[in-house]
C-alpha positions in Angstrom: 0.0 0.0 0.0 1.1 3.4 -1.1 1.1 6.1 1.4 1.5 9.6 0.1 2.6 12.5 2.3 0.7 16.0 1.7 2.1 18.7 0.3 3.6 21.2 2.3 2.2 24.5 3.2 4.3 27.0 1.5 7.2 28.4 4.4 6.9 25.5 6.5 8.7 22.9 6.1 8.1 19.5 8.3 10.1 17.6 10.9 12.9 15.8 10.2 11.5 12.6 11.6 8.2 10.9 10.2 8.8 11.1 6.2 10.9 9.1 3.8 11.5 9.7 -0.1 12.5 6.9 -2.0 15.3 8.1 -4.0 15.1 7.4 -8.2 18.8 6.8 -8.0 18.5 3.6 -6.0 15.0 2.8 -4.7 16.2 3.2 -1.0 14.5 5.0 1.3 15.9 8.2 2.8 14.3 10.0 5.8 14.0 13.5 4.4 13.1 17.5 5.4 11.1 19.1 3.0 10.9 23.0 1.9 9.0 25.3 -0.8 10.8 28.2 -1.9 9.1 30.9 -4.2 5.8 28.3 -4.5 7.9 26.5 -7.4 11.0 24.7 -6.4 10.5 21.9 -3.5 13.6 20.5 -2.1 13.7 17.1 -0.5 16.9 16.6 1.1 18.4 14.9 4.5 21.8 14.4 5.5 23.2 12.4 2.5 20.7 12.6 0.0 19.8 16.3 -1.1 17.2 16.8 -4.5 15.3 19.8 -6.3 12.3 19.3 -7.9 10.8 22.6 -9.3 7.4 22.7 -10.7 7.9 23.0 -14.2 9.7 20.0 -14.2 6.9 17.7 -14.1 5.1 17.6 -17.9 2.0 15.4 -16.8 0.1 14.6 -14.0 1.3 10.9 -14.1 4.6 12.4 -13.8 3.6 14.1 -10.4 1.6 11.4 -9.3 4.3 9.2 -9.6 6.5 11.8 -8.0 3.6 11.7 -4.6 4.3 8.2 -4.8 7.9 8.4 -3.5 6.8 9.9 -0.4 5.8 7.6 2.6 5.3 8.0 6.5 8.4 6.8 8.2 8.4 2.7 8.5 10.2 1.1 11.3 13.0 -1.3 10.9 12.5 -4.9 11.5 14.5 -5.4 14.5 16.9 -8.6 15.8 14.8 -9.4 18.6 11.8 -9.3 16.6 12.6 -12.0 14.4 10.7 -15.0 15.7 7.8 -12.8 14.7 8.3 -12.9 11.3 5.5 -14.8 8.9 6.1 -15.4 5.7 3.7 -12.3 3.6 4.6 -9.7 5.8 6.0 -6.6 4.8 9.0 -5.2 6.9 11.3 -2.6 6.3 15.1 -4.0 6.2 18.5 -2.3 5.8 21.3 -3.2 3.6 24.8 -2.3 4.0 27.0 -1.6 0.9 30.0 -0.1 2.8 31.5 1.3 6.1 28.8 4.2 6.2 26.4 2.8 3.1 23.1 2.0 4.6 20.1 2.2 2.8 16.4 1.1 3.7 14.4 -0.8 1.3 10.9 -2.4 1.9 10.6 -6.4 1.9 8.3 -9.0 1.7 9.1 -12.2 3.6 8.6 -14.8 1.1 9.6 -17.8 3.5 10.2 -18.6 6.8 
């Protein structure tokens, strides 16, 4: 299921905590702060992943739809202690570490137990 963040209200931007972009560049989810400047340019950006997305950029509605899409309410990570909870069909959100200071979030069905 899809959950969409609203828009923000123009010279407010929202908490840090409580909304995650998934980036085009990798799929992973980053938790990200975002801020409207001059109604046309909206920045989504966090500590290690920083994007502009003006207005004009998006030519449809599917485009910006799709672009709605990305958003989500913060999901919390599956953690150790929690595994023997685990059935196989549920969604959880899991890290993956590619390097020293590489982690990325990605959602995850369990497809066996």
């Amino acid at each position: 299921m899809k959950r969409a963040a609203a828009p923000p209200v123009a010279g407010k931007a929202p908490a840090m905590e409580g909304l995650d972009f998934r980036a085009p560049m990798d799929d992973a989810w980053y938790a990200v702060r975002l801020r409207l400047e001059r109604e046309r340019e909206s920045f989504a950006s966090s500590d290690i992943y920083d994007e502009l997305y003006r207005a004009d950029g998006f030519r449809t509605v599917e485009e910006l739809e799709e672009f709605r899409g990305r958003f989500r309410l913060t999901t919390l990570q599956l953690q150790d202690d929690e595994c023997r909870k685990v059935i196989e069909g549920m969604e959880v959100c899991v890290s993956h570490t590619f390097g020293e200071s590489d982690v990325r979030f990605y959602n995850a069905v369990i497809d066996a137990v």
